[in-house]
LOFI-46282 format. One record per residue: y, x, z of N, C-alpha, C, O in turn; residue in three letters; residue number from 1. Coordinates in nm, 2 decimals, m for minus. Each point is the difference from the previous one (the first is absolute). Layout:
! LOFI-46282
ATOM|Y|X|Z|Y|X|Z|Y|X|Z|Y|X|Z|ALA|NUM .
...
This chain:
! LOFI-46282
ATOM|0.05|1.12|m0.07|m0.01|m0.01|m0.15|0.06|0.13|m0.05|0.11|0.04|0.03|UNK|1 .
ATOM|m0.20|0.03|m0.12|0.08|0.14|m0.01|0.05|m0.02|m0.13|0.00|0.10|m0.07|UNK|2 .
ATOM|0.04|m0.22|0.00|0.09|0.00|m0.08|0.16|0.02|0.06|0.06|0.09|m0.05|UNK|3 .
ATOM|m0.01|m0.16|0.13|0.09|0.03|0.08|0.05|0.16|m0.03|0.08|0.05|m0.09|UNK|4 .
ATOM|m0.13|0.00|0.17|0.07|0.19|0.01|m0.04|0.07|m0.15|0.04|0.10|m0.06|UNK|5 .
ATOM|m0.13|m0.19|0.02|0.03|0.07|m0.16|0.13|m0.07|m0.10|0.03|0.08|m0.09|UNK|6 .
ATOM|0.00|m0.14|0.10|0.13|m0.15|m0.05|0.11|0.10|0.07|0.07|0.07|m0.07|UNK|7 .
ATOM|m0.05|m0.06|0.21|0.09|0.08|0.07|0.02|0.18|0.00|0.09|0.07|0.05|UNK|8 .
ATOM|m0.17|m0.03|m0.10|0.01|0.11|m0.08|0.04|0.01|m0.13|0.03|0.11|m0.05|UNK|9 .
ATOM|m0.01|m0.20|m0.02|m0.01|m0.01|m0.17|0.14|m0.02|0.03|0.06|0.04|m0.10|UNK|10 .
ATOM|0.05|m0.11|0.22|0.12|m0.05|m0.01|0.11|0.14|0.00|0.12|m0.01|m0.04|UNK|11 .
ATOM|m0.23|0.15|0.10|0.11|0.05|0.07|m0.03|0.13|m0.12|0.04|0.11|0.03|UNK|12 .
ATOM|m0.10|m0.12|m0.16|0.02|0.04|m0.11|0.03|m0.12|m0.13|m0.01|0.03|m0.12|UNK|13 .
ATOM|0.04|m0.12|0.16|0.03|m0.10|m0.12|0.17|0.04|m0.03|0.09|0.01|0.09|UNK|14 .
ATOM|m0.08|0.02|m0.22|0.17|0.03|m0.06|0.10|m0.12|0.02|0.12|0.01|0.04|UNK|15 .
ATOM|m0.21|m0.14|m0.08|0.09|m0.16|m0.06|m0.04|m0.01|0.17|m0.09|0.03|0.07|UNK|16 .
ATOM|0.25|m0.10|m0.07|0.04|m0.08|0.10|m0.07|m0.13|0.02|m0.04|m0.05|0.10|UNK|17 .
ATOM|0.04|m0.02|m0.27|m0.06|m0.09|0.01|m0.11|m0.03|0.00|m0.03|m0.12|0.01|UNK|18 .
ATOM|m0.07|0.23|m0.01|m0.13|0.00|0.00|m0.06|0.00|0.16|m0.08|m0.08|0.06|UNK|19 .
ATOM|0.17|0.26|0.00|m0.03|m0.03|0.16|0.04|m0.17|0.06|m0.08|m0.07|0.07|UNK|20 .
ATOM|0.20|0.03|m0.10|m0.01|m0.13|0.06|m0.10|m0.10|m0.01|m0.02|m0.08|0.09|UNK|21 .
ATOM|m0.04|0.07|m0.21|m0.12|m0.09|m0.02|m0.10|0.08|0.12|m0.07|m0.06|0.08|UNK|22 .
ATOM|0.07|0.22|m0.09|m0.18|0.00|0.09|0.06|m0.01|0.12|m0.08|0.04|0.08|UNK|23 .
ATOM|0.19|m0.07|m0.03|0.01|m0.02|0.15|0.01|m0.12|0.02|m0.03|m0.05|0.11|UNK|24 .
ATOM|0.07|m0.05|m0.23|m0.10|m0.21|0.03|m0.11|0.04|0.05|m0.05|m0.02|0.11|UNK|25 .
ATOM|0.00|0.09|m0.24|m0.18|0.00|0.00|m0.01|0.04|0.17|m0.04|m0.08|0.10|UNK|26 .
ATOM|0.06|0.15|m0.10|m0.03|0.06|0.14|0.02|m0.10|0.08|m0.10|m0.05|0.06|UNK|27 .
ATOM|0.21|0.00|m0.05|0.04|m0.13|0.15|m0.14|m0.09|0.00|m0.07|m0.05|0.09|UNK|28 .
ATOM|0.04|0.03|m0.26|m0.12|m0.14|m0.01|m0.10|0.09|0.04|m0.06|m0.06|0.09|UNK|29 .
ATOM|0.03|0.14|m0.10|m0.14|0.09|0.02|0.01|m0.04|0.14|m0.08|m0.09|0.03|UNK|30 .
ATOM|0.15|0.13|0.04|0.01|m0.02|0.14|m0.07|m0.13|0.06|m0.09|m0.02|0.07|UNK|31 .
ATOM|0.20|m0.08|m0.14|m0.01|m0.17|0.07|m0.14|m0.04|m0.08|m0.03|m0.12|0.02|UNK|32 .
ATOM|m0.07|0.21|m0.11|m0.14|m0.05|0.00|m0.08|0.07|0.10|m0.09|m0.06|0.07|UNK|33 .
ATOM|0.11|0.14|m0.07|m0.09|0.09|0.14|0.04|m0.07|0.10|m0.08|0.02|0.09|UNK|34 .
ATOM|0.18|m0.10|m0.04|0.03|m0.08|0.12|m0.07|m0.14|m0.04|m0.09|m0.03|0.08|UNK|35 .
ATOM|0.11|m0.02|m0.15|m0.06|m0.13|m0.10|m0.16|m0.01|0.05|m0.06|m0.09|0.07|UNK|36 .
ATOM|0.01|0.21|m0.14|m0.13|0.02|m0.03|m0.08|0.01|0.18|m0.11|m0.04|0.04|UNK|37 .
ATOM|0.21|0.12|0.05|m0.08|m0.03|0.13|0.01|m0.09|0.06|m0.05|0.00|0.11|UNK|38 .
ATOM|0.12|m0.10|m0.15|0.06|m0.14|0.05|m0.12|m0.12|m0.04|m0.02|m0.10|0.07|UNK|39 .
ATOM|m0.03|0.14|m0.19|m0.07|m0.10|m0.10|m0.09|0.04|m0.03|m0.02|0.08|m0.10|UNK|40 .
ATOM|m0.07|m0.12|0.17|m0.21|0.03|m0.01|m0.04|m0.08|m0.13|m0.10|0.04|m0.05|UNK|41 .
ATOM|0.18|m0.15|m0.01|m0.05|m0.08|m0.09|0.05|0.06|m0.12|0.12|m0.01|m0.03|UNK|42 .
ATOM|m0.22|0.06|m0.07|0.09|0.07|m0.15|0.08|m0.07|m0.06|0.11|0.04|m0.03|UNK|43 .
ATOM|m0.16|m0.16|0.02|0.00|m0.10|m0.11|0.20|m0.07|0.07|0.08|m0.02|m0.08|UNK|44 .
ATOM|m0.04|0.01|0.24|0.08|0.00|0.01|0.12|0.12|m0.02|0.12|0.00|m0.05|UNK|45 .
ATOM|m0.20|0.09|0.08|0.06|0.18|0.00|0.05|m0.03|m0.13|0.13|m0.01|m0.01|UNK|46 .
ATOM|m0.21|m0.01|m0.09|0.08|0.03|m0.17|0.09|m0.13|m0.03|0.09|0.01|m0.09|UNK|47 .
ATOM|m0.10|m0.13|0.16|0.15|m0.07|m0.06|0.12|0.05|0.07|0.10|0.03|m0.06|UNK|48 .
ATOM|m0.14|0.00|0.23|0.11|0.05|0.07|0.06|0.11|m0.09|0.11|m0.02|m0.05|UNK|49 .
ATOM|m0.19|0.16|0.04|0.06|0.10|m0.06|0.06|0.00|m0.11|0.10|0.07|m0.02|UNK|50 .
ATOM|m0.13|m0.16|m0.07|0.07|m0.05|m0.13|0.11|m0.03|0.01|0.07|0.04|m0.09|UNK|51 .
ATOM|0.01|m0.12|0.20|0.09|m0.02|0.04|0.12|0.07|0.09|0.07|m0.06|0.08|UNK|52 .
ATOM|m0.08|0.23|m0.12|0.07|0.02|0.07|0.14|0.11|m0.09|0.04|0.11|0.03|UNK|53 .
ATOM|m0.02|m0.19|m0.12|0.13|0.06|m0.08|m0.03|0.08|m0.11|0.10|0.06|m0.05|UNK|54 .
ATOM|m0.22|m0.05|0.00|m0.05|0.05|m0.14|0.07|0.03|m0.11|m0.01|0.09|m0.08|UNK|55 .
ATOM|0.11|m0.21|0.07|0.07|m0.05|m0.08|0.12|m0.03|0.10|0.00|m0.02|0.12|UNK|56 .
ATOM|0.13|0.02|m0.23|0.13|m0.08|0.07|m0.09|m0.15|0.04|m0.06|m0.05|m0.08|UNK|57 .
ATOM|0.07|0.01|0.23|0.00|m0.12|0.02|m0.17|m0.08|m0.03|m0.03|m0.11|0.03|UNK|58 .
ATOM|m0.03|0.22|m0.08|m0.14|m0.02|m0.04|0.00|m0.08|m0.08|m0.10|m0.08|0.00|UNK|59 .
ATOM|0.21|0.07|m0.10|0.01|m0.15|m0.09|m0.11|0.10|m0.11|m0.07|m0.08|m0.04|UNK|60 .
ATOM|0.04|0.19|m0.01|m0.06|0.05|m0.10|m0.17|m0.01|0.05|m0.09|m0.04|m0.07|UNK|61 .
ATOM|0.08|0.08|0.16|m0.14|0.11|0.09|m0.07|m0.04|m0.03|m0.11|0.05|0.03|UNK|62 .
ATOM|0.12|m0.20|m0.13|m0.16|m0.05|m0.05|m0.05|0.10|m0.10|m0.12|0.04|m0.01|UNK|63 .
ATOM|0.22|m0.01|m0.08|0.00|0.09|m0.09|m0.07|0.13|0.00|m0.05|0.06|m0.09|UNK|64 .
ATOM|0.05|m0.04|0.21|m0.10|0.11|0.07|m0.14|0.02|0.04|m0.06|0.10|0.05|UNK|65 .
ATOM|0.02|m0.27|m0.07|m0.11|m0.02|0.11|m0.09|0.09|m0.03|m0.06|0.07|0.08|UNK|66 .
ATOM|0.04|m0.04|m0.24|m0.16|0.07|m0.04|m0.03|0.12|0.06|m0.12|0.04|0.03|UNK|67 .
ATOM|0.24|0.03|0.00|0.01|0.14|0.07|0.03|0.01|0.16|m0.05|0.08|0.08|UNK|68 .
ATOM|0.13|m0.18|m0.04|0.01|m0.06|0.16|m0.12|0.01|0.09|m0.04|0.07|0.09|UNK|69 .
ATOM|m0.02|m0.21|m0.18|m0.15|m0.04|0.07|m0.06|0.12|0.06|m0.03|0.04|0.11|UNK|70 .
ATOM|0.01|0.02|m0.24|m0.10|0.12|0.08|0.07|0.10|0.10|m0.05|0.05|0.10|UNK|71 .
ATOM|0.17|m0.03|m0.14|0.05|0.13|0.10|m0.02|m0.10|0.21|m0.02|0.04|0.12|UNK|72 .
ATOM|0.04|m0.14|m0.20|0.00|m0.11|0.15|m0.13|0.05|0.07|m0.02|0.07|0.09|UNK|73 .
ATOM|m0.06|m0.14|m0.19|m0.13|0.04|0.06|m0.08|0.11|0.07|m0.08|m0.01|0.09|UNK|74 .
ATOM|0.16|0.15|m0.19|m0.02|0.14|0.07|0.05|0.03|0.09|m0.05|0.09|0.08|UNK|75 .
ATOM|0.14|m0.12|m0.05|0.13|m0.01|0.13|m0.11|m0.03|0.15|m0.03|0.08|0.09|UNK|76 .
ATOM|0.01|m0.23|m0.12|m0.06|m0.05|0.12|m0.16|0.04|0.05|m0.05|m0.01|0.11|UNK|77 .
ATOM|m0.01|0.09|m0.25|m0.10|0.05|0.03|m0.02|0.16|0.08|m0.09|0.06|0.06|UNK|78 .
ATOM|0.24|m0.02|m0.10|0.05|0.10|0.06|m0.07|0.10|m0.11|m0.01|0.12|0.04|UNK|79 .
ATOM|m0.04|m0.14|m0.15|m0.09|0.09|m0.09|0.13|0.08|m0.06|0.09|m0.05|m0.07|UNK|80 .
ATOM|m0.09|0.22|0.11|0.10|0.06|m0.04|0.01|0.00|m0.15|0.10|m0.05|m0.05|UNK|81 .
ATOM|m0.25|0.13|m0.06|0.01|0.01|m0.10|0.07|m0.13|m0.03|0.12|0.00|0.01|UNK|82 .
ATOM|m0.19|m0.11|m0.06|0.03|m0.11|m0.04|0.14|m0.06|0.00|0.06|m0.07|m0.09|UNK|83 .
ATOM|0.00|0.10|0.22|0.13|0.00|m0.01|0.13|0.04|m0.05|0.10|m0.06|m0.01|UNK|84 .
ATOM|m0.16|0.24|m0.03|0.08|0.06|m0.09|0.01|m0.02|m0.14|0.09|0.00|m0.07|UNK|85 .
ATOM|m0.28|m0.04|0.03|m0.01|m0.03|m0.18|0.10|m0.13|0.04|0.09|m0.02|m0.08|UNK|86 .
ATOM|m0.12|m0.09|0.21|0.05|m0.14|m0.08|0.18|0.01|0.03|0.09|m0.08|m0.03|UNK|87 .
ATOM|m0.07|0.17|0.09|0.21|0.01|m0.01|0.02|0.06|m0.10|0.10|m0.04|m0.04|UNK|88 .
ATOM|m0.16|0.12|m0.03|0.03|0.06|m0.10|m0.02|m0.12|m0.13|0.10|m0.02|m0.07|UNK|89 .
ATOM|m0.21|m0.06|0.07|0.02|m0.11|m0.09|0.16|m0.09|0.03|0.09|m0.05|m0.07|UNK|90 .
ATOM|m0.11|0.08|0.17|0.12|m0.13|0.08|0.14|0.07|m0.05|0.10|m0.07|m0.04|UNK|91 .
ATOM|m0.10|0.16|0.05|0.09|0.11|m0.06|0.03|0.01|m0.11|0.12|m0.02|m0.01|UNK|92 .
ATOM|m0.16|0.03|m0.06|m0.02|m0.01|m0.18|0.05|m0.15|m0.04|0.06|m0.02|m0.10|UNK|93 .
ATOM|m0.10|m0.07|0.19|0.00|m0.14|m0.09|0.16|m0.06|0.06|0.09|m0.06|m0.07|UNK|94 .
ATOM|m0.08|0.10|0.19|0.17|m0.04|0.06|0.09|0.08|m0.10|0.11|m0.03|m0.05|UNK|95 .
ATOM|m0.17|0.15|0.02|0.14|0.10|m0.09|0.01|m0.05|m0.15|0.11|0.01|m0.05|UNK|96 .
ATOM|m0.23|m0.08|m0.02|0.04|m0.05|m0.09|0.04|m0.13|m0.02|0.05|m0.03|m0.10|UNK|97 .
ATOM|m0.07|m0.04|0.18|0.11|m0.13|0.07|0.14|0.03|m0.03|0.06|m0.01|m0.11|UNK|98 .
ATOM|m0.03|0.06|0.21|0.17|0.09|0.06|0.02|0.10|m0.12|0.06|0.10|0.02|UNK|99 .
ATOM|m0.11|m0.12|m0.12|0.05|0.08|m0.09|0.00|m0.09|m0.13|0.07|0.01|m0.10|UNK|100 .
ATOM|m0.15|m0.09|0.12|0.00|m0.11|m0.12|0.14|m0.09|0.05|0.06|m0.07|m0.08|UNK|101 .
ATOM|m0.03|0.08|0.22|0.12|m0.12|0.01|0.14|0.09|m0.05|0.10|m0.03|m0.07|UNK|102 .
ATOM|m0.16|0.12|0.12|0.16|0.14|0.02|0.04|m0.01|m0.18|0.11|0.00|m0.04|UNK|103 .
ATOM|m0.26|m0.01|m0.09|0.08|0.06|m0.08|0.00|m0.16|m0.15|0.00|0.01|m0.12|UNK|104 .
ATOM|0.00|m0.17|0.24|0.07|m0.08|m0.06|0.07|m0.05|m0.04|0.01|m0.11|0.05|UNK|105 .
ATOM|0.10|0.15|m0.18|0.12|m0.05|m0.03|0.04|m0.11|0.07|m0.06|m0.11|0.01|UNK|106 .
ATOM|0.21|0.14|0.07|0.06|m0.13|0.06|0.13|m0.04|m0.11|0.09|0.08|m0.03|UNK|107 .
ATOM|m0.10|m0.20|m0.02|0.05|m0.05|m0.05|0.19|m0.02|0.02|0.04|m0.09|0.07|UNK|108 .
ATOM|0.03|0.16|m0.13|0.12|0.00|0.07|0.11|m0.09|m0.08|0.00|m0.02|m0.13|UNK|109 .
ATOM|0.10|m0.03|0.24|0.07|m0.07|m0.11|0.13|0.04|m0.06|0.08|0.09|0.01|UNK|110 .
ATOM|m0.11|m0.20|m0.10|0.09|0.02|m0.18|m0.06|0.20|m0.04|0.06|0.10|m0.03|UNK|111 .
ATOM|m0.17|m0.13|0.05|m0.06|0.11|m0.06|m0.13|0.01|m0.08|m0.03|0.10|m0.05|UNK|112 .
């Protein structure tokens, strides 16, 4: 998957710490689908397995993702490169305004 060494290039000019640490998840999961995906001839299992592999803390959110998941799942197992870059890049976009919609939710503090 030549998103991989493109993800792993982008780490070793990324500034934020917290940013490289996000593309080196990305990376571990990129991995455990390319292992996933030669494991599992069946798509339709391929995409619940893949869904499940830490998307989210604990995958308690990852439904939240499916619209953009689904497909990148799909492109994954088809091994279709294009397709896989437009659908991470969806997948990409829709997790960062997640994690940015939680990051910038007033927490309620007390006697305040």
């Amino acid at each position: 998957m030549r998103l991989i060494p493109e993800l792993e290039a982008h780490i070793a000019r990324e500034e934020s710490l917290f940013q490289a640490q996000l593309l080196r998840e990305d990376i571990a999961r990129l991995r455990r689908l390319e292992a996933l995906a030669a494991q599992t001839p069946e798509v339709e299992a391929f995409v619940r397995a893949g869904a499940k592999i830490g998307w989210t803390p604990g995958d308690a959110r990852t439904a939240e993702l499916r619209e953009a998941l689904e497909p990148f799942l799909r492109a994954v197992h088809a091994r279709d490169e294009d397709g896989i870059v437009e659908a991470w890049n969806a997948l990409h976009r829709l997790r960062m305004e997640r994690l940015l919609g939680c990051l910038s939710t007033p927490v309620p503090r007390p006697g305040g």
